[in-house]
TORLUMDO-731511 format. One line per field, with one value per residue (C-alpha): residue number from 0; residue in one letter; x, y, z. Coordinates in steps of 0.1 Angstrom, whole numbers. Layout:
k <- c(NUM,...)
r <- c(A,...)
px <- c(X,...)
py <- c(Y,...)
pz <- c(Z,...)
This chain:
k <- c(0,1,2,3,4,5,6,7,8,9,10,11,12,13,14,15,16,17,18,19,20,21,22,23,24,25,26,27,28,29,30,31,32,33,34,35,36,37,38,39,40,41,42,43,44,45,46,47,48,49,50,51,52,53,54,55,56,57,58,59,60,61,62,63,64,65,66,67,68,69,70,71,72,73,74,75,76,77,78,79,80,81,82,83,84,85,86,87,88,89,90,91,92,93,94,95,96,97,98,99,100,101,102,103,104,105,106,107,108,109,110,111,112,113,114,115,116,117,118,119,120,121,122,123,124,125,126,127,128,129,130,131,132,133,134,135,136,137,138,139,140,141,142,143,144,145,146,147,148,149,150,151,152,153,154,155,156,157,158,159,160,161,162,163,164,165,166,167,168,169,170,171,172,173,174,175,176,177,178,179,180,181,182,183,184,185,186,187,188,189,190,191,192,193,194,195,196,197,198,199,200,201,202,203,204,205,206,207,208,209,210,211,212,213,214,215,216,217,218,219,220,221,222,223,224,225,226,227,228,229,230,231,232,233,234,235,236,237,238,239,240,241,242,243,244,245,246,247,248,249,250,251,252,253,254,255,256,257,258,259,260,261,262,263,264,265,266,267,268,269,270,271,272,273,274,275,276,277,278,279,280,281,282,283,284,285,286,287,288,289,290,291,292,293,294,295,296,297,298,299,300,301,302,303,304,305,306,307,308,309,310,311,312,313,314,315,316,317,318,319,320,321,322,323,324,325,326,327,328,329,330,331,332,333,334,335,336,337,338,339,340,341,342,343,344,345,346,347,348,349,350,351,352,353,354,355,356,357,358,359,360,361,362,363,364,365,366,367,368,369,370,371,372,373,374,375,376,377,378,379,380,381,382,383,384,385,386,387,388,389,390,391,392,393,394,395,396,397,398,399,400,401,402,403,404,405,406,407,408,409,410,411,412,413,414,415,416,417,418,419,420,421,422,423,424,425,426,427,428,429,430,431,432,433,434,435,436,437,438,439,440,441,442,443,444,445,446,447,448,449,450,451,452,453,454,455,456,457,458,459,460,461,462,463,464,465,466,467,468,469,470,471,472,473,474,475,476,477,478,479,480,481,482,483,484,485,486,487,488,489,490,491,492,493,494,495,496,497,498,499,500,501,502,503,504,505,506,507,508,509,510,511,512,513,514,515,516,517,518,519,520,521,522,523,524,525,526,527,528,529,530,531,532,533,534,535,536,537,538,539,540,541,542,543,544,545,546,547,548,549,550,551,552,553,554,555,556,557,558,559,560,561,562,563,564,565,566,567,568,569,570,571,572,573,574,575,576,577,578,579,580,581,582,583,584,585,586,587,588,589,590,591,592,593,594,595,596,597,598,599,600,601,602,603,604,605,606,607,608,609,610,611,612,613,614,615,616,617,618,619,620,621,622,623,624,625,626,627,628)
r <- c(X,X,X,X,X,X,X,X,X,X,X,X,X,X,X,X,X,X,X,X,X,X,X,X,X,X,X,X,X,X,X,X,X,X,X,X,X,X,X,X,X,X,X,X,X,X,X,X,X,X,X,X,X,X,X,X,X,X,X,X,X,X,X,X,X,X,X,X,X,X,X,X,X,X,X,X,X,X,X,X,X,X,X,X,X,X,X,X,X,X,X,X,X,X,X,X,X,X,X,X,X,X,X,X,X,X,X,X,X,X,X,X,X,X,X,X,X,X,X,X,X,X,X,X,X,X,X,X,X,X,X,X,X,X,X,X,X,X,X,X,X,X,X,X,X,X,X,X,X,X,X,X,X,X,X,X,X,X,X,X,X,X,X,X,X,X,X,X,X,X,X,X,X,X,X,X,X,X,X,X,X,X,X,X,X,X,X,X,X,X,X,X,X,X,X,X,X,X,X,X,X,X,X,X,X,X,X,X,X,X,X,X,X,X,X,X,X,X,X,X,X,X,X,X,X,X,X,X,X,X,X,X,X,X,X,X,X,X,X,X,X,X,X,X,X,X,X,X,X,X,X,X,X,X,X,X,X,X,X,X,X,X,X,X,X,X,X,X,X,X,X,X,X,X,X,X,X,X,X,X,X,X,X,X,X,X,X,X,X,X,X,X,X,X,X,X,X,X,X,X,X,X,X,X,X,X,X,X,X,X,X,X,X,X,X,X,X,X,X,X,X,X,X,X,X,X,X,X,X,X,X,X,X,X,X,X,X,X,X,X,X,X,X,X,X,X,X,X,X,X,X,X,X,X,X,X,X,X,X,X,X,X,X,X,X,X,X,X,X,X,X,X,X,X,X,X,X,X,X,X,X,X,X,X,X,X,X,X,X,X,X,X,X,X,X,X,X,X,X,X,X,X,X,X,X,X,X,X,X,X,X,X,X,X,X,X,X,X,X,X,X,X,X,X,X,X,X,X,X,X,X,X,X,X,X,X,X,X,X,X,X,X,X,X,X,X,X,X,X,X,X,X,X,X,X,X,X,X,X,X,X,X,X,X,X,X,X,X,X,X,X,X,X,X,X,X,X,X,X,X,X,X,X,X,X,X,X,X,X,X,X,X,X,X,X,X,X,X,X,X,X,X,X,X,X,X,X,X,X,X,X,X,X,X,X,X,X,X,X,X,X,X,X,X,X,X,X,X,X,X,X,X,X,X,X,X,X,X,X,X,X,X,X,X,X,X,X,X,X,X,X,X,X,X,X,X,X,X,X,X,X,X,X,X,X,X,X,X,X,X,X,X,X,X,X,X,X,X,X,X,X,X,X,X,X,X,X,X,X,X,X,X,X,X,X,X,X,X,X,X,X,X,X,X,X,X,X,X,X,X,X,X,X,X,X,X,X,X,X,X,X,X,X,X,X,X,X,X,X)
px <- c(1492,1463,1425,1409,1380,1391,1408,1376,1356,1379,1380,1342,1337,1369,1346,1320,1344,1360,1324,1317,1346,1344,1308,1320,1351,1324,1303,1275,1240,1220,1187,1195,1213,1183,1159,1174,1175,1144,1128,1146,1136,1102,1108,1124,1096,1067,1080,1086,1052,1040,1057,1051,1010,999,1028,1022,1036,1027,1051,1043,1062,1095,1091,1086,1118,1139,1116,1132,1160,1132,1105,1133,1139,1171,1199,1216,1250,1275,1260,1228,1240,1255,1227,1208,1172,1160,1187,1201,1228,1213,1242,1241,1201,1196,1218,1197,1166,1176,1184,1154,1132,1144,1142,1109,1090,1091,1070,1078,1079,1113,1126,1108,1127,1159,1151,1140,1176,1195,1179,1179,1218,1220,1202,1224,1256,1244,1233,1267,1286,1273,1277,1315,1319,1303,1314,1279,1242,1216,1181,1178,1203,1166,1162,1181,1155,1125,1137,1149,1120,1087,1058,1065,1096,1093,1111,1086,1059,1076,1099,1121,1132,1166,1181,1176,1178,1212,1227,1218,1231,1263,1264,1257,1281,1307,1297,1298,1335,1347,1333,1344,1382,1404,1437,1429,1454,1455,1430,1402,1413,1407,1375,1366,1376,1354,1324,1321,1327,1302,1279,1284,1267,1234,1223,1227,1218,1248,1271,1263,1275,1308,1320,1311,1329,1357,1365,1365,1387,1407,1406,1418,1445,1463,1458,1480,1504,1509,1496,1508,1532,1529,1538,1574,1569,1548,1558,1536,1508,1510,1523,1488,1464,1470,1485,1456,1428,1442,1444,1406,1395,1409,1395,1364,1360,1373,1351,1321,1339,1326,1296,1289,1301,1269,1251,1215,1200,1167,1153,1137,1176,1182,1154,1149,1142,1133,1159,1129,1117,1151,1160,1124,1126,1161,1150,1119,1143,1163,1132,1121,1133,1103,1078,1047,1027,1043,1033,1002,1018,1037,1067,1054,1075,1096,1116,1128,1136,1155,1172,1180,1200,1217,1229,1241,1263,1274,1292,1305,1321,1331,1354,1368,1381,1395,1414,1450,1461,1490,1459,1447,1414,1419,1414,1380,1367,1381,1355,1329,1329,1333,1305,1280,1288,1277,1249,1238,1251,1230,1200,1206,1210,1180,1160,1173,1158,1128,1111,1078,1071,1072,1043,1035,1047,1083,1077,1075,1101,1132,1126,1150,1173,1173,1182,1218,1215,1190,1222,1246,1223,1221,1259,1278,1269,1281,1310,1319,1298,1300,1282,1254,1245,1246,1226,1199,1201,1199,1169,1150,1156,1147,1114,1109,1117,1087,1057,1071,1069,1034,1020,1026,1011,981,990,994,960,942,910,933,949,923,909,950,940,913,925,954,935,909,943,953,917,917,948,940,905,923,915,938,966,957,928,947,971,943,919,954,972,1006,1017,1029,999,1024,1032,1031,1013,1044,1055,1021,1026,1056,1043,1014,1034,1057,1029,1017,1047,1047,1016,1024,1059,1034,1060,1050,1019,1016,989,964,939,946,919,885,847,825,788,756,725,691,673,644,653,648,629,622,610,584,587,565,568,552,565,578,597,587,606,589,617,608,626,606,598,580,590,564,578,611,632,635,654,662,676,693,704,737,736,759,788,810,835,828,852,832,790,782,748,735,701,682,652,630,605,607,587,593,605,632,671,685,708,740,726,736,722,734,732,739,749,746,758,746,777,753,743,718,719,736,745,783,783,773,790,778,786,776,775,759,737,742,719,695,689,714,745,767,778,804,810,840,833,861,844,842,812,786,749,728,732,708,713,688,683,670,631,628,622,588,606,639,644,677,695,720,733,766,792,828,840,881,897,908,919,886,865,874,852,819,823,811,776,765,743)
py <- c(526,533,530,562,551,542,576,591,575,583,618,617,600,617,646,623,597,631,646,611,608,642,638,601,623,647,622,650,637,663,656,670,703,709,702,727,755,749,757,789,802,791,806,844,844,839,866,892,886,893,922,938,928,935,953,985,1017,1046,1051,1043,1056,1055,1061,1097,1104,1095,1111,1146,1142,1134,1160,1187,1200,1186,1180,1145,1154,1131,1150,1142,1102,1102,1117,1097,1085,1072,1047,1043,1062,1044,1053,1026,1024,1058,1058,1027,1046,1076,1060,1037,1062,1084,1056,1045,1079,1069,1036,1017,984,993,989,954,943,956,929,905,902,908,877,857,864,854,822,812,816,799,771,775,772,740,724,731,721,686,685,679,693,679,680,693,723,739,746,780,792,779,797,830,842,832,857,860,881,916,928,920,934,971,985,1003,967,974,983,949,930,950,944,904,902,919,898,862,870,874,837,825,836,826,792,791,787,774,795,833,855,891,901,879,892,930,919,909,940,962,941,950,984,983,963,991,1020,1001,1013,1002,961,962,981,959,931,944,957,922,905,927,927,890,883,914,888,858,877,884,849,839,866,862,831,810,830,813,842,828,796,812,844,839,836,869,890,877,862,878,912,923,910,933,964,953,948,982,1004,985,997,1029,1036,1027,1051,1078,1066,1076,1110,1139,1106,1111,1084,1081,1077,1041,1030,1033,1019,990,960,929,899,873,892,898,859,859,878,864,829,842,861,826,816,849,835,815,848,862,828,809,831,814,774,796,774,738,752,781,753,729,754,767,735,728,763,764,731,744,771,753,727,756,767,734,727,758,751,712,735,737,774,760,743,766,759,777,812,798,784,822,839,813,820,857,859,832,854,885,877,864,897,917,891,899,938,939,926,947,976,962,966,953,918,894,901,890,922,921,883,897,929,908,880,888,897,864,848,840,821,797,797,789,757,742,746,741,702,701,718,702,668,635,629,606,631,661,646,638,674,689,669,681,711,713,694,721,749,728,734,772,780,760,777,816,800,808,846,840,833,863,861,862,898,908,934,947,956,972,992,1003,1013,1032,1054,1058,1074,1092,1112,1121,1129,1156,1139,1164,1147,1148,1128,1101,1098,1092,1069,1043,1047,1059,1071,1058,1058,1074,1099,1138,1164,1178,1148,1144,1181,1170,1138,1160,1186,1160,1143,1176,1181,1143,1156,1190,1176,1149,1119,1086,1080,1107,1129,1163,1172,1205,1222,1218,1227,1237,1232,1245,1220,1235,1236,1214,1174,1156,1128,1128,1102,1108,1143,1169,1204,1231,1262,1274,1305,1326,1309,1275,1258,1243,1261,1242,1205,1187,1158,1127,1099,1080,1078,1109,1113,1140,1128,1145,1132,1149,1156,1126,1102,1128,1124,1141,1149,1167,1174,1205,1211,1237,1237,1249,1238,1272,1259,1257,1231,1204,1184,1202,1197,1222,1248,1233,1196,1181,1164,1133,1130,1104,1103,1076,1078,1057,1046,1021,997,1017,1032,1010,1013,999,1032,1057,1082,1093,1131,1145,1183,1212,1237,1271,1293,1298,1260,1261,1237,1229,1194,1185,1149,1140,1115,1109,1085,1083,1083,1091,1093,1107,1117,1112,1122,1111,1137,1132,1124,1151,1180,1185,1207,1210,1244,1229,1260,1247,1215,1223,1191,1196,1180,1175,1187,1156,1145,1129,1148,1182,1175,1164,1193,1218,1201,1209,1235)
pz <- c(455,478,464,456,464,497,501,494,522,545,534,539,572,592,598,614,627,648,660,677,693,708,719,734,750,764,778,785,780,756,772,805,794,768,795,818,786,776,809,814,780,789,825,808,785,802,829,802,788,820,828,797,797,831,852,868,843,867,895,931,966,964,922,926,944,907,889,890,867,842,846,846,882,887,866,865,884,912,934,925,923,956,974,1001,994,1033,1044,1013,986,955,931,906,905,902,872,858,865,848,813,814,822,791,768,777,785,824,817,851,833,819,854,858,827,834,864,846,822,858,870,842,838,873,871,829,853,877,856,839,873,883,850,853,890,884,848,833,831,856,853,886,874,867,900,892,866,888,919,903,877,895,897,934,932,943,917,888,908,919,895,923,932,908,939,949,920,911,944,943,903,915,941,927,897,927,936,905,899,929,920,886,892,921,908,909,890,892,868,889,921,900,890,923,940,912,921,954,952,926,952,978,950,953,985,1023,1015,992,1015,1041,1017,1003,1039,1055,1024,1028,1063,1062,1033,1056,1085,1065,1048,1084,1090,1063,1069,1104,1118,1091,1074,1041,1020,1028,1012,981,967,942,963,980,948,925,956,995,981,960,985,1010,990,976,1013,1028,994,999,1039,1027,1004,1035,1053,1025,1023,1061,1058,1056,1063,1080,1102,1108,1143,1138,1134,1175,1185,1209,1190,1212,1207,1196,1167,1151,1153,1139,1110,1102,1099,1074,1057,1053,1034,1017,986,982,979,996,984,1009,1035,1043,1050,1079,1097,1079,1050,1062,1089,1065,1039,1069,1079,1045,1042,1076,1072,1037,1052,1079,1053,1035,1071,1079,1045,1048,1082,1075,1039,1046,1036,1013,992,962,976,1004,988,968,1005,1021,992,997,1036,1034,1005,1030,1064,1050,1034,1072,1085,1059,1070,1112,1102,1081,1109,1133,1110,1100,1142,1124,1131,1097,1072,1037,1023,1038,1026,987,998,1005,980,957,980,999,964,962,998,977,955,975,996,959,950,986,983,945,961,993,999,981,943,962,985,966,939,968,981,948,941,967,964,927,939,963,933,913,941,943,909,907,938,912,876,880,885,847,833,819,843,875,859,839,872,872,836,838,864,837,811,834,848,808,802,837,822,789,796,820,855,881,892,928,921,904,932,953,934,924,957,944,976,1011,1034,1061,1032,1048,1028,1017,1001,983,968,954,938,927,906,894,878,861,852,833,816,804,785,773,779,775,788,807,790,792,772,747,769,777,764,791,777,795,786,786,823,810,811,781,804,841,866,899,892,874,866,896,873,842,830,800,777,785,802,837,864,897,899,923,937,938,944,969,934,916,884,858,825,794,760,744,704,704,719,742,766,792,821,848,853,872,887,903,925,953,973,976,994,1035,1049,1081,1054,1044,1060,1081,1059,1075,1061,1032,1002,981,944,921,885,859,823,794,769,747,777,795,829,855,890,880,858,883,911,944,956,988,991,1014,1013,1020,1038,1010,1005,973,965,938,930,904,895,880,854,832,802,769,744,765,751,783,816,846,880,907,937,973,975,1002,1006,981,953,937,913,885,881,853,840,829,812,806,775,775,738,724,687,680,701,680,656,678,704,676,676,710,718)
């Protein structure tokens, strides 16, 4: 009869005894795979934090052109989808656009999130994909997270990079399943096929893709069929492998030859574009994955990230070639080379369209799209070169990954973005203290500078349009309060009185010294939007500009610190015949105790017709409005 006291221990310790032999079975250190985690946490939450803190909300060029589904001129339709924007039919990212843009009240930063998951998704796979081709976490397996969430993407910087962030997700998960398994059964082949019609719906860079994918798998499928005719010998093969490639290659080109139809080109596609700068702007774009901050160590650091990724591809070539078709490696190595060749294609095409010579903005345009070739130099060594000299590789390039991601931390720290927000929360008070909307597309650049005056319109009303629904952040004042202050200044400054009217207020001043000034005090803290004077120099003397001159004034306000020259506007206006002018400064700032505008120190007199201050309608400023004269 056994012990029950020895039963019970074993009872006890089985659990335990079975844990440690499966973690001994696993033989997969901890301390690299927490390593790797731990740094793309930190990697996914520091970029969210940054999006979210200091990215830009307000749309900017091509922003406007998806905004019409949401201020109500269009309504979301396939047509609407399909439509071309430039070069490209945006299906997919107008569809992502769309639904963020309702959610959020068309807060841009949605868009910069949506890229921030599609990259981070990207870089968990990828981290996933080398784990299961070498069968273990590396520490250099952080490479992924390093290269793929840095500040310098383009796509955390503009939010109408979800074209490109979309097409290079679609894309790398395309690589990753072709890596994750060396049998493909129907349903991968399926899930394949839907990937890259879904990678031709994100504009021209992904239809490049899917129809160089395409017509390569095309190529290696009549290879098989009638060079080596190995469909005899495996039925199986052809019915779950060659059969469905081919029907997924000839949708795929069929489905580019609908994207062409009612398709405009613009003239910049036939022009001549010498040989030397294409092969120029290739090799950058080889390298764009390292951001605009590289930009500056020029070809010290573009040629061996070049070298390192050529050489990459080539050994991706090279074991595709020694393969024998009747391997099941064959049809990984067929994707592998297909997925590699066009993403050189879409590299040589690009800079055949881009005529411009290589710059530090293409350098943070096509970053994100040059990703999954960063991708595929860390994996094809896993892949197809010996342990020893993969895990040298690999190392280097994860050193490399290191000085990149250093080289963006400081765009971080609070001081280096503080001026970004400022500029923020000056555009938030600009549109609710009613600033037009032409004005704010001017003062924060939203536009192209090549934009034509017809596309400025449009930006213009859709932005009004923004601010009368009232979404988001995207606000009006309920109407303004135009106050006229009394002629006479409250204090004035090398000037005195020369005449008075009958009510006592000066009308005429003299001017006595080079630095005139006229102040007035408001009954208390305003905002104030615009200040309208009105003048006229009466007096004709040799002094005095010609009638078609013009005269500058400036105006300073005082919110608690005292007149400044950092809170003060210049305006510039004529004269009309009579020696009178109007100038209107727009001013846009809250809780403002006194106003002073300084005037030209010739000619000898200056008459102040009327002082008049626009005050916007505004929750709090309901109740102070009522105390002004």
């Amino acid at each position: 009869m056994e012990n029950p006291a020895h039963v019970m221990r074993l009872t006890l310790t089985q659990p335990l005894m079975n844990i440690k032999s499966w973690v001994l079975r696993q033989r997969r250190p901890i301390a690299p795979a927490m390593f790797v985690w731990l740094l793309w946490v930190f990697c996914v939450a520091m970029l969210s934090v940054s999006v979210v803190r200091y990215g830009v909300w307000y749309p900017r060029q091509d922003d406007w052109y998806v905004l019409d589904v949401i201020t109500g001129e269009q309504r979301l339709s396939l047509a609407k989808l399909w439509s071309q924007h430039n070069d490209h039919r945006i299906v997919l990212p107008r569809l992502v656009f769309y639904v963020l843009y309702a959610l959020s009240g068309a807060d841009m930063r949605s868009a910069m999130l949506f890229n921030v998951v599609c990259l981070a998704v990207v870089s968990a796979g990828m981290i996933l994909v080398a784990r299961r081709i070498r069968g273990r976490s590396a520490y250099t397996d952080a490479f992924f997270s390093l290269v793929s969430l840095h500040q310098g993407l383009g796509a955390f910087q503009w939010s109408f990079h979800v074209q490109f962030s979309l097409s290079t997700t679609i894309f790398s998960l395309l690589l990753i399943l072709s890596l994750w398994q060396t049998h493909f059964s129907l349903r991968s082949n399926l899930v394949f096929g839907f990937g890259l019609f879904a990678l031709a719906l994100c504009g021209a860079n992904g239809l490049v893709l899917s129809i160089g994918v395409a017509l390569i798998l095309l190529l290696g499928i009549l290879y098989v069929l009638f060079v080596q005719r190995a469909y005899e010998v495996n039925r199986l093969a052809f019915s779950q492998r060659i059969a469905p490639m081919a029907v997924i290659s000839v949708t795929t080109l069929a489905l580019a030859g609908l994207y062409l139809i009612d398709y405009r080109f613009r003239d910049a596609s036939f022009q001549q574009v010498p040989l030397s700068v294409m092969v120029i702007n290739t090799v950058h774009l080889l390298a764009a994955f390292t951001g605009a901050a590289t930009f500056p160590f020029g070809w010290s650091l573009t040629v061996p990230v070049v070298v390192l990724v050529l050489s990459s591809v080539g050994l991706v070539v090279a074991n595709f070639i020694k393969t024998s078709v009747h391997h099941d490696h064959w049809y990984r190595n067929l994707r592998l080379v297909a997925l590699v060749l066009a993403l050189l294609a879409a590299f040589v095409l690009i800079s055949r369209a881009r005529a411009n010579e290589w710059s530090i903005d293409m350098a943070g345009h096509y970053s994100v799209f040059s990703l999954p070739i960063a991708f595929i130099s860390y994996l094809a060594w896993q892949v197809c070169a010996s342990r020893q000299l993969a895990r040298l590789l690999q190392t280097i390039l994860f050193t490399g990954a290191c000085f990149i991601y250093g080289l963006y931390l400081p765009a971080f720290a609070e001081h280096y973005r503080k001026p970004l927000l400022d500029a923020h929360n000056k555009l938030e008070r600009l549109l609710r203290l009613g600033a037009p909307s032409e004005f704010i597309l001017n003062q924060y650049a939203m536009y192209d500078p090549h934009a034509t005056s017809q596309e400025i319109a449009m930006m213009t009303r859709r932005l009004d349009l923004l601010r009368e629904q009232r979404i988001g952040k995207y606000q009006k004042p309920y109407g303004f309060d135009e106050f006229v202050l009394p002629v006479t200044p409250t204090a004035v400054y090398q000037v005195e009185p020369a005449d008075t009217s009958f009510d006592g207020d000066v009308q005429l001043w003299r001017i006595m010294g080079e630095d005139p000034q006229f102040e007035y005090s408001l009954p208390s803290n305003l905002p104030i939007s615009t200040v309208h004077i009105k003048f006229r120099y009466p007096e004709i003397s040799s002094k005095l500009p010609r009638v078609s001159d013009s005269v500058s004034f400036q105006l300073f306000w005082d919110t608690g610190r005292g007149f400044s020259e950092a809170e003060s506007t210049v305006n510039t206006v004529p004269l009309d015949g009579e020696g009178r002018g109007e100038v209107v400064f727009y001013v846009f700032i809250e809780d403002i105790r006194r106003i002073r505008f300084d005037t030209p120190a010739y000619p000898d007199s200056i008459q102040i017709e009327e002082v008049k201050v626009s005050v916007p309608l505004l929750d709090s400023a309901k109740r102070q409005t009522s105390a002004l004269p």
